[in-house]
C-alpha positions in Angstrom: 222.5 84.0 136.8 223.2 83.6 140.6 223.1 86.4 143.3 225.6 86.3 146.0 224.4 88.2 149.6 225.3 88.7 153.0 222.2 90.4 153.6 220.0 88.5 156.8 216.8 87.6 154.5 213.4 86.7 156.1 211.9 83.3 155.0 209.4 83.3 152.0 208.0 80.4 150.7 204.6 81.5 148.8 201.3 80.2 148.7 200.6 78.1 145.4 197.9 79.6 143.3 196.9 76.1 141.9 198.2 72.8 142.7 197.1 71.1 139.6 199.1 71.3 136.2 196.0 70.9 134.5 192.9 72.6 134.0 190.1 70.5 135.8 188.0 70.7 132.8 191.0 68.7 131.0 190.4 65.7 133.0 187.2 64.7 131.1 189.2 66.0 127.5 190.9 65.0 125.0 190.8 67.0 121.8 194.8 68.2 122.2 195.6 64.5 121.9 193.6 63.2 119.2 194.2 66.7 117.0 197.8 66.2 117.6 199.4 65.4 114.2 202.6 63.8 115.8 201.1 62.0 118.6 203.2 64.5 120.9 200.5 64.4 123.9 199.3 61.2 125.7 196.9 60.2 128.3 199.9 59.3 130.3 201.3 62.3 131.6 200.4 66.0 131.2 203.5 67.2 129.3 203.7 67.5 125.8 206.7 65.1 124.1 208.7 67.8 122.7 210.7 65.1 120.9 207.6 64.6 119.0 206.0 68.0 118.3 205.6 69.3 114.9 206.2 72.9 115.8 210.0 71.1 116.7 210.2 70.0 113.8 209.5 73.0 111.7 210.9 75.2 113.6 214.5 73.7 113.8 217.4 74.0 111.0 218.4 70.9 109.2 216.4 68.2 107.0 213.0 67.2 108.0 212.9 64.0 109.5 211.1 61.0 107.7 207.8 61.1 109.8 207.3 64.7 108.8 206.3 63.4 105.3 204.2 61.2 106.7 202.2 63.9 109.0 198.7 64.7 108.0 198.6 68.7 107.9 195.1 69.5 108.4 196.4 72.9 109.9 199.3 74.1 108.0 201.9 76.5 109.4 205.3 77.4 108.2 206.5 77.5 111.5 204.7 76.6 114.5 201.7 74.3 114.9 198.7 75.2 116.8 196.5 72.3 116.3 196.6 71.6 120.2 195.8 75.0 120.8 193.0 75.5 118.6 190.5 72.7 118.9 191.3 73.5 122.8 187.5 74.2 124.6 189.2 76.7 126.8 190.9 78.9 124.6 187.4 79.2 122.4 187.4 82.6 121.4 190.5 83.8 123.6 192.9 83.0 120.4 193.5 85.3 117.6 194.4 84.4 114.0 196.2 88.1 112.9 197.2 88.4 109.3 200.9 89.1 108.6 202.0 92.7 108.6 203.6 91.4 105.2 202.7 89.5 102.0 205.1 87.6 99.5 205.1 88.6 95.8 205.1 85.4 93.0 208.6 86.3 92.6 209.8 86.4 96.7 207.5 83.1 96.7 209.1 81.8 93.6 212.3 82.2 95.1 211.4 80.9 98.2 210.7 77.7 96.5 214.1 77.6 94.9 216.5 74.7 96.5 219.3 77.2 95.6 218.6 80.7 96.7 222.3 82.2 95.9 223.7 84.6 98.4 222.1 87.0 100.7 223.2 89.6 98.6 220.5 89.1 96.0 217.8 91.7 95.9 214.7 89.5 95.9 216.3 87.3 99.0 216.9 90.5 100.7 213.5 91.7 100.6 212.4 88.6 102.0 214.9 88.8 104.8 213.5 92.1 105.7 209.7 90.7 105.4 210.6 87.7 108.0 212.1 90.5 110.3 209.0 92.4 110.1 207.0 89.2 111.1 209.5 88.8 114.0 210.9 85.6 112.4 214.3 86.9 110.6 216.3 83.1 112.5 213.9 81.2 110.8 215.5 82.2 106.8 216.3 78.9 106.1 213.1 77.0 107.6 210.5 78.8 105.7 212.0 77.7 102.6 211.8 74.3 103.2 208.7 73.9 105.7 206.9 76.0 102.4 208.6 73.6 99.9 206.8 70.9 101.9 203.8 72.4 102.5 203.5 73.0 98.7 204.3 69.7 97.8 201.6 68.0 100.3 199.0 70.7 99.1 199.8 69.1 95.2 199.6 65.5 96.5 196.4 66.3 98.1 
């Protein structure tokens, strides 16, 4: 969006809060990297490699790509990650783990699992529909399917 004025406007440049990108206590840490499944954060430089992040990986439509399969999931999440952000010494006990507001049936999970769910018009897919828009996830109908069809098939290899 761009704003277009005549108006005479008096300089502002704020003062910066904090010059550093980092927390100084994350100069002597490295947990986020090694608990990193993809290898997404280095030493090198501060910001993440987005390119290699699991949560971009489940969280985007399409096939999985080959190192997925390969990740170990110590901390499993249909969508998302977290690993980074939970074995993080500053955000000890300032994260929350809420349950879901919803829980699948064997059937809606059944289904789930199904490489051919039919159209949206079926009942059971509908329900679930309504269950991912009550978690706030209703976009990601075609991820949880799969991500779960992967998670499944890592917990049975495990």
């Amino acid at each position: 969006m761009g704003l277009v004025s005549e108006a005479e406007l008096e300089p502002f440049s704020p003062e910066p809060k904090n010059t550093s990108p980092v927390l100084p206590a994350c100069a002597s840490c490295s947990a986020c990297r090694q608990r990193c499944p993809t290898g997404a954060i280095d030493r090198e430089r501060f910001l993440i490699h987005a390119e290699k992040c699991l949560t971009l990986f489940n969280e985007s439509p399409g096939r999985l790509p080959p190192v997925y399969h390969k990740l170990d999931r110590k901390n499993p999440c249909l969508v998302g990650c977290l690993a980074c952000q939970t074995v993080c010494p500053a955000n000890q006990g300032k994260l929350r783990i809420e349950e879901a507001a919803v829980s699948f049936s064997v059937a809606e999970t059944r289904h789930l699992l199904e490489e051919d769910r039919g159209n949206g018009g079926n009942p059971t897919w509908q329900s679930i529909a309504a269950k991912l828009k009550t978690i706030g996830i209703p976009h990601y109908q075609n991820r949880v399917p799969r991500n779960l069809r992967f998670l499944m098939s890592k917990a049975a290899a495990d």
